[in-house]
Structure formats: structure tokens, C-alpha cells
KEMAR-774765 format. One line per 8 residues: their letters; for each residue z, y, x of C-alpha. Coordinates in Angstrom, 1 decimal, decimal comma, padded with zeros to 4 digits. Each point is the difference from the previous one (the first is absolute). Example, Ala and Ser with C-alpha at 12.3 -4.5 7.8 and 13.67 -1.06 7.14 Angstrom:
AS = 007,8/-004,5/012,3 | -000,7/003,4/001,4;
***
This chain:
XXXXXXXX = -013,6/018,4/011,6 | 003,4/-000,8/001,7 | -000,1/-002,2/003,1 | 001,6/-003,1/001,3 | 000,4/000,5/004,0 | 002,2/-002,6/001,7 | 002,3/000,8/003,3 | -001,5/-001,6/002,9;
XXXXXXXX = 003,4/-001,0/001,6 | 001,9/-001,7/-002,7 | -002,8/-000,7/-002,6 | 001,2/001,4/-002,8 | -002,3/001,6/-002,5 | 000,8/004,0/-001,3 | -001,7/001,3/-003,2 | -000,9/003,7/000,9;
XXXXXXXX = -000,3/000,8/-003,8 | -001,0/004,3/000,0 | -001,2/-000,1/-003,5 | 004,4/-000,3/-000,7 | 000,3/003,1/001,5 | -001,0/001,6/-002,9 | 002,6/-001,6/-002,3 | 001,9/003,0/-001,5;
XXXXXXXX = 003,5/-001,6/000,9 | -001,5/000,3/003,7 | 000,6/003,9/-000,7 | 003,3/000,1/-001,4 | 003,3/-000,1/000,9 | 003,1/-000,7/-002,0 | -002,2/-000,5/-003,1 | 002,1/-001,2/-003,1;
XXXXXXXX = -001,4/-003,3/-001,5 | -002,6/000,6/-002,5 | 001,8/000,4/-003,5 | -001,0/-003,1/-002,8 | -003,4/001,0/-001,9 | -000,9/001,9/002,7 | 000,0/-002,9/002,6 | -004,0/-001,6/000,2;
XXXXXXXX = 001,8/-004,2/-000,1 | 001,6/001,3/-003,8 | -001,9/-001,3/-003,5 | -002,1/002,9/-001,2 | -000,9/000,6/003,7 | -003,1/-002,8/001,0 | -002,5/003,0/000,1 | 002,3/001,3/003,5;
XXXXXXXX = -000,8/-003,4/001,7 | -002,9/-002,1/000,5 | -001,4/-002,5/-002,2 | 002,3/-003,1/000,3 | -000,7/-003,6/000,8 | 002,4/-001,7/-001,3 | 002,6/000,8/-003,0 | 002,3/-002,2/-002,2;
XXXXXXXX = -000,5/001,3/-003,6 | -000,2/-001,9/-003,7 | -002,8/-001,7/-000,1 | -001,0/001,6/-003,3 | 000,0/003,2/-001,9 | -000,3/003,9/001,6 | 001,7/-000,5/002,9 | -002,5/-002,6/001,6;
XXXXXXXX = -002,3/002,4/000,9 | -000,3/000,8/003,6 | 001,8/002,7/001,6 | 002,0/000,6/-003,3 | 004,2/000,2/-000,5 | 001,2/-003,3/-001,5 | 000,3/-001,8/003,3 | 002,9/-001,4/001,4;
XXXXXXXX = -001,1/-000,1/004,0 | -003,3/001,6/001,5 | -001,3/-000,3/002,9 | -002,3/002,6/001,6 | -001,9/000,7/003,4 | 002,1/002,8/001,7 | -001,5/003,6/-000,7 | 000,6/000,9/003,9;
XXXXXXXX = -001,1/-003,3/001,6 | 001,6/-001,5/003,6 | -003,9/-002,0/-000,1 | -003,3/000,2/-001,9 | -001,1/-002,8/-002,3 | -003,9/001,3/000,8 | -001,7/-001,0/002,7 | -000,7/-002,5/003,3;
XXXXXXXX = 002,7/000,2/003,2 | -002,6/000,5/002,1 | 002,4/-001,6/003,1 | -000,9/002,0/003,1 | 001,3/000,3/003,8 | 000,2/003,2/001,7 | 001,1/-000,7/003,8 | 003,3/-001,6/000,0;
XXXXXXXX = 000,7/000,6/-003,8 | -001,0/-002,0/-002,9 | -000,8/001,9/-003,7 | -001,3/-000,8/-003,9 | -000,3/002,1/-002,7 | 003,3/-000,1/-002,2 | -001,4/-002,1/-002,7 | 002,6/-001,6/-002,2;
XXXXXXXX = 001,8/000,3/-003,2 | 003,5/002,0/-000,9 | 001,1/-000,2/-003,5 | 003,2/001,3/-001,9 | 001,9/-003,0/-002,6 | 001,7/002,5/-002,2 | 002,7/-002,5/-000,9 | 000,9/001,5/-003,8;
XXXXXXXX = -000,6/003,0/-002,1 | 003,1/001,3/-000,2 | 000,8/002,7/002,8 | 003,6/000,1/-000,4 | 000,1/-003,8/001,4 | 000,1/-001,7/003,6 | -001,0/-003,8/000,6 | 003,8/-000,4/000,3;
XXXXXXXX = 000,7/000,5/-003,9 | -003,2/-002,0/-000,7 | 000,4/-003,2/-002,1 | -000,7/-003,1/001,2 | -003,4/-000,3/-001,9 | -001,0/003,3/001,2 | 000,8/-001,0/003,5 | -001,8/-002,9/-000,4;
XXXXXXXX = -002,8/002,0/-001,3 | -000,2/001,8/003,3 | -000,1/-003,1/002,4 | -002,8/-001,3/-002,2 | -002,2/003,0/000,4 | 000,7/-000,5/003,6 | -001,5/-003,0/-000,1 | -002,8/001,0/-002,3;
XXXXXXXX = -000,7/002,4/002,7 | -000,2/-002,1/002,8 | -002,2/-002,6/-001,5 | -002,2/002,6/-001,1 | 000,0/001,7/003,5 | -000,6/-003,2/002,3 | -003,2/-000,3/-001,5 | -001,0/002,5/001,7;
XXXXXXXX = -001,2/-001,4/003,8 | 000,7/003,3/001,3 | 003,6/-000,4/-000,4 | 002,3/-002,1/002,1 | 003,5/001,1/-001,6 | 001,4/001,7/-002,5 | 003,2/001,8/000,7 | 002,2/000,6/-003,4;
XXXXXXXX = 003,2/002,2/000,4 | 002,5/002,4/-002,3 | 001,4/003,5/001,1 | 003,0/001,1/-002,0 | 001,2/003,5/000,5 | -001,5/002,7/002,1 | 001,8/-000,8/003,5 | -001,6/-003,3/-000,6;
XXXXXXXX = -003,8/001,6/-000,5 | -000,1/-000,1/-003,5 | -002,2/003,0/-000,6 | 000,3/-000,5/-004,0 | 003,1/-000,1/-001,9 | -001,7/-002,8/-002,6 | 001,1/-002,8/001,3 | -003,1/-002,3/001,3;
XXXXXXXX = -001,5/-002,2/002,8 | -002,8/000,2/002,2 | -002,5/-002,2/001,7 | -001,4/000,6/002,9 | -003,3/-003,4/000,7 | -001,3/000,3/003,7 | -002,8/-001,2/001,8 | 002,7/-001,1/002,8;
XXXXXXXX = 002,9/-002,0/000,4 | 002,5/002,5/000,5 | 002,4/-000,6/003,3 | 003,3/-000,6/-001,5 | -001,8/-002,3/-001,8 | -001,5/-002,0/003,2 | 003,4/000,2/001,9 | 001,7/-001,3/-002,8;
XXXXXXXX = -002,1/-002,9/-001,0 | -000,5/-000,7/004,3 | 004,0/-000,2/-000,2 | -000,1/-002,3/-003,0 | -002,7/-002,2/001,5 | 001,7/-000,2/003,8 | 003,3/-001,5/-002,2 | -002,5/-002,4/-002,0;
XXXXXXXX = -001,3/-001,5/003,4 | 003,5/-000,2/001,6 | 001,8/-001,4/-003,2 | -002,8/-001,6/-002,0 | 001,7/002,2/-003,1 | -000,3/003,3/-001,5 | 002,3/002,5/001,2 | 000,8/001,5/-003,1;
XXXXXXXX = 000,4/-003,1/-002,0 | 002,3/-000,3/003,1 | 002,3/003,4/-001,2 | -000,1/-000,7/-003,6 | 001,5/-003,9/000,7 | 002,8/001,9/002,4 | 000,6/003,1/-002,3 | 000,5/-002,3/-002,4;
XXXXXXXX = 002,4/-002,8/001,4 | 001,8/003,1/001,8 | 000,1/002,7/-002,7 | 001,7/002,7/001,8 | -003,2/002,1/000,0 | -001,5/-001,5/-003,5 | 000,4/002,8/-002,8 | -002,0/-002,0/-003,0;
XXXXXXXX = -001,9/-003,0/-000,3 | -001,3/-001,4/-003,5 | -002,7/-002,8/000,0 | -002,7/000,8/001,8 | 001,1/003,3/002,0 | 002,7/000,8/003,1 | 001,6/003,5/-000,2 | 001,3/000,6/003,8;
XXXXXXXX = 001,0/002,5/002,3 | -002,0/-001,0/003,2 | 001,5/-001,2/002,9 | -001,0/002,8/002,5 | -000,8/003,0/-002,2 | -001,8/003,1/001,5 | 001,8/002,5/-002,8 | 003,3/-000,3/-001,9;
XXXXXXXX = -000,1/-001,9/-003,3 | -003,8/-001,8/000,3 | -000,3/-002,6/-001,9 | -002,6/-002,9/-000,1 | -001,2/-001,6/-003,6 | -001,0/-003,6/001,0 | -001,7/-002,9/-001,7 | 002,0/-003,1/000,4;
XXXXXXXX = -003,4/-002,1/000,5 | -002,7/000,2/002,4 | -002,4/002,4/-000,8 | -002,4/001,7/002,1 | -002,0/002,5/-002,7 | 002,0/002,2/-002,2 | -003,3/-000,8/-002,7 | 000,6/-003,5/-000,2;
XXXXXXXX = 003,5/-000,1/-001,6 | 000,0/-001,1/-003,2 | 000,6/002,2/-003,5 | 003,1/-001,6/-000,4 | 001,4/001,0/003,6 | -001,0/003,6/-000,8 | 002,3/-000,2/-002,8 | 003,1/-001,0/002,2;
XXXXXXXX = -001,6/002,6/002,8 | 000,4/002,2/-002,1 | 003,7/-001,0/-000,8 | 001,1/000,5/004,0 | -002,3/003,3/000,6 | 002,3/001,4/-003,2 | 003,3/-001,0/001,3 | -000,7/000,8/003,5;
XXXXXXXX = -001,1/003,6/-000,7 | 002,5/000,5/-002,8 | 003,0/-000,9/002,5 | -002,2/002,5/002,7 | 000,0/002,7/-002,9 | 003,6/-000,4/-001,0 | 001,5/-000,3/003,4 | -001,7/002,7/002,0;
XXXXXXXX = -000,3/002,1/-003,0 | -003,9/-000,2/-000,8 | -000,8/000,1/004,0 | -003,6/000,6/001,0 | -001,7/-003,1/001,1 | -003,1/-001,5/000,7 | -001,1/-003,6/-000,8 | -002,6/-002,2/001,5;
XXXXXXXX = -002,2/-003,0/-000,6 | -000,4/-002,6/003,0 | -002,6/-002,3/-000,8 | -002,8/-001,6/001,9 | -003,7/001,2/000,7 | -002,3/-000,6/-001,5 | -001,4/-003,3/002,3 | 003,4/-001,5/000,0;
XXXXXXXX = 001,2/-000,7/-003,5 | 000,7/-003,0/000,8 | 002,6/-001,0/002,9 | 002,6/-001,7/001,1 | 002,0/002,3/002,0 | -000,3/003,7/-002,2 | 002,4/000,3/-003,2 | -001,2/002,9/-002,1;
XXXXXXXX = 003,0/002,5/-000,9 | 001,0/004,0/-001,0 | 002,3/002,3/002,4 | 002,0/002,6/-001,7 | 001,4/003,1/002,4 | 002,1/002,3/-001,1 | -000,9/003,4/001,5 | 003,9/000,9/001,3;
XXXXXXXX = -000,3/001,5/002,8 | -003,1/001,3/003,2 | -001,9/-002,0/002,3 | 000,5/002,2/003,1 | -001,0/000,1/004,1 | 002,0/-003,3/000,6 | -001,9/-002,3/-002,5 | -003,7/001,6/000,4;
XXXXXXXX = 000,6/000,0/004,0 | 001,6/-003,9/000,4 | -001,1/-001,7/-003,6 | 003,7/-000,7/-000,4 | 002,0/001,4/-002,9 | 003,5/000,5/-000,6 | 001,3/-001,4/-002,7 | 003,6/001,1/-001,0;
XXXXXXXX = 000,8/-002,4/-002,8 | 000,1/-003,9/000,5 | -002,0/-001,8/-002,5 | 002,9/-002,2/-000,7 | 001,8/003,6/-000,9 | -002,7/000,7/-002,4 | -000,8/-003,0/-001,6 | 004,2/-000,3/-001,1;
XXXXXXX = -000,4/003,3/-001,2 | -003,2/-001,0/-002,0 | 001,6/-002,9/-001,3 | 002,4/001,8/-001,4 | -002,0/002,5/-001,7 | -000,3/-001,1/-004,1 | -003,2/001,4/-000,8;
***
């Protein structure tokens, strides 16, 4: 059973997870990716994975069965869990240090069947498909009183932790608020009390009416390089309206999320050549759908270059590019 232990000085929680250890990846280096229909996330392959929980398949003929080909996303706990599903946390104190058991769910969103893809050459609809399942997942998951959050992030490319060349998401629902997640809505709520407004409504009204770090912006979604970026080229995917809870946008604004994740990443892909990168949900626990001050919204980094001495030491980073730099050079990307 892993275990959650949290650091006494600066609170933050740590997963010691030694049932990963035993990954074979953990074993290798300089592996080559594993070639298509030999890679467990291909059709033909559902016996090399657990059972899923969720898939999007036609609602009729063979391929409805469970655990068949004929899907066009699945989504699967992760053979070599961060948490267990199983289980009580059993919250316990030893001395100065606070422990549970590692209970919790991780799941992979293998986002299509084909291995030769990447979410960047995904259609709109399939995109869309994707955020929905992220949604599914999360309504499904808070049900679950164990769980506070549920953390939903993409690695693309093996400098950016992508252990699998099948292109797919994971899921990671914890029986804490993570850290950055605290410090960021604390930030966001210290701004709501000053100003009486949400801070990021704040951004999008600016990035808009000053455009020099806007890359896209359709209806209901802000493409923008952030104002104070830790790495070169991250880039922020925005709703226009307040929203604190990425599960309560509506069908229709996945549809035009969808729209902005594909032009953001495509201009990524075609202007760093394909970097690695990593993309992350931010959206609220669990017991604060609902507020005034939190606006619900996805980070992208591209993986371009080492966090080093400097950055762990201080918490600064260095950033070499200007985000007005980037963004013109988004702009002018035709994807």
C-alpha cells in the first residue's frame, strides 16, 4: 500500500509510492518506445491493461462489449498505481509527522486508438471527446468522500515523463488538496477580498483589451502567454467567463475548448517542432465548486530546457523568452 506522509515544515503532502518501483521502465535505460501492436493502450491489446471504466464506443453491434477494440477513447486505472482505490486512510501521527495510507485513484485516458497520433493532430471532436471524459471522471470520482481533488494532467514526450509512446492522459484523485493548489486559490482569494473581483477574470479583461500577449481567443476561451511565465513558451487556455469547476462548463463550451486546446498545441507542435510538454488542469476542490474568486483553467509547458540549483534553491525561474516574444511568434504560426 503506498503512503501519503506530509513535510512537517512546509505542509506539503509526498506519495511514497514503492509498489512503482517495480514498473519495468523503472529498469531501463534508453529504451525505444514500444512499437504499435505491441504497445498495451493499442486496439487488440485490452487483455495488457485492466478492465476499463469508462470507454466511448458505438452503442450497438460487437464492439460494445467491454474491454473489446471498437472504441474510440478508454479510460483505464493505471497498471502501476501512484495510490490504491482499496481501502480506509487510516490518518495517523507519529511524533512531529502526520501519515494515511495512499488511498486514491490514478487512471490512464487513452485519448484515440491510433498510435501513430498525438492530441496535437486530434480533431476537434476527438479533442472534445477527451475534455468530456475528464469531466465524466471527475463527477464520477467526487462521489467518492474520500477524495478532495482530482488532479488531471498530459505528458507528451519522454523528457516530459511520458513513459508510453500512445499518446494519453492520466488522473491522479487525492484524498488532499494538493499545495499548489492551496497557494494558488489563497492567492486568488487575497485579490478577491482586496478587489471585490476575480483575478483571473481580471487577466482575461487585460489580455484582451491589450493583446500583446493574447495568441487565440474564439467565444468562450483566451489563448495567452502569461504575464510572468516560469518556462519559455507557457501558455494559459482561459474561459472568458467566470467559472470555478472545470465540470460545470457546458457541452457547448467543450466544443469551443476544444477549438483553443487544438490551436494552441498545434502552433506549440509546429513552432518548437513537436516539443515535449506537459499540460495541466486547475480547477477547484472538491468543497469549493462554487466561488467567486477561483476561475477554472489548463497550463501547457513545454519541456525546453532543465530546472536546475537556482530554481529548486530560490523558487525563482529564469525565463529567457518574454511572453510578448512568444505570443507574436504564436500568432504568427498558421496552424
Amino acid at each position: 500500500m503506498p503512503e501519503l506522509r506530509k513535510d512537517p515544515i512546509v505542509g506539503r503532502w509526498v506519495i511514497i509510492a514503492s509498489e512503482r518501483a517495480r514498473r519495468p521502465i523503472d529498469f531501463q535505460v534508453d529504451r525505444d518506445p514500444p512499437r504499435a501492436g505491441m504497445c498495451p493502450f493499442c486496439p487488440g491489446q485490452e487483455d495488457k491493461t485492466p478492465h476499463e471504466v469508462l470507454a466511448y464506443r458505438p452503442p450497438d453491434g460487437p464492439s460494445s462489449r467491454r474491454d473489446t477494440p471498437g472504441w474510440s477513447l478508454r479510460v483505464i486505472p493505471n497498471k502501476f498505481p501512484a495510490l490504491m482505490i482499496e481501502g480506509d486512510l487510516d490518518r495517523a501521527g507519529e511524533g512531529v509527522y502526520d501519515r494515511m495510507n495512499g488511498v486514491g485513484a490514478h487512471e490512464v485516458l487513452v485519448e484515440t486508438p491510433d498510435h501513430t497520433r498525438n492530441f496535437s493532430t486530434l480533431s476537434e471532436p476527438e479533442i472534445e471527446g477527451v475534455l468530456s471524459a475528464y469531466r465524466d471522471r471527475i463527477v464520477d470520482l467526487k462521489r467518492d468522500m474520500r477524495f478532495k481533488y482530482v488532479m488531471i494532467f498530459k505528458n507528451h514526450g519522454a523528457a516530459a515523463g511520458a513513459s508510453l509512446e500512445h499518446t494519453h492522459s492520466q488522473l491522479i484523485a487525492l484524498p488532499v488538496v494538493p499545495k499548489n493548489v492551496t497557494e494558488e486559490m489563497s492567492g486568488a482569494l487575497d485579490y478577491y477580498k482586496y478587489k471585490e473581483r476575480c483575478v483571473f477574470c481580471d487577466i482575461v479583461r487585460q489580455e484582451l483589451r491589450e493583446r500583446s500577449r493574447l495568441v487565440y481567443e474564439n467565444a468562450d476561451f483566451v489563448v495567452i502567454e502569461p504575464y510572468a511565465p516560469k518556462f519559455p513558451f507557457e501558455t494559459w487556455v482561459l474561459p472568458r467567463r467566470h467559472r470555478s469547476a472545470y465540470e460545470d462548463a457546458s457541452r457547448e463550451e467543450f466544443a469551443t475548448l476544444a477549438n483553443a486546446m487544438r490551436v494552441a498545441l498545434r502552433k506549440l507542435h509546429l513552432a518548437l517542432d513537436n516539443p515535449p510538454y506537459n499540460f495541466i488542469l486547475h480547477t477547484s476542490p472538491f468543497d469549493q465548486r462554487e466561488n467567486p474568486h477561483y476561475h477554472w483553467h489548463i497550463e501547457i509547458m513545454p519541456t525546453l530546457g532543465k530546472v536546475a540549483g537556482f530554481e529548486w534553491g530560490s523558487g525563482f525561474y529564469i525565463n529567457p523568452t518574454p511572453p510578448e516574444e512568444a505570443a507574436r511568434f504564436l500568432r504568427e504560426i498558421a496552424e
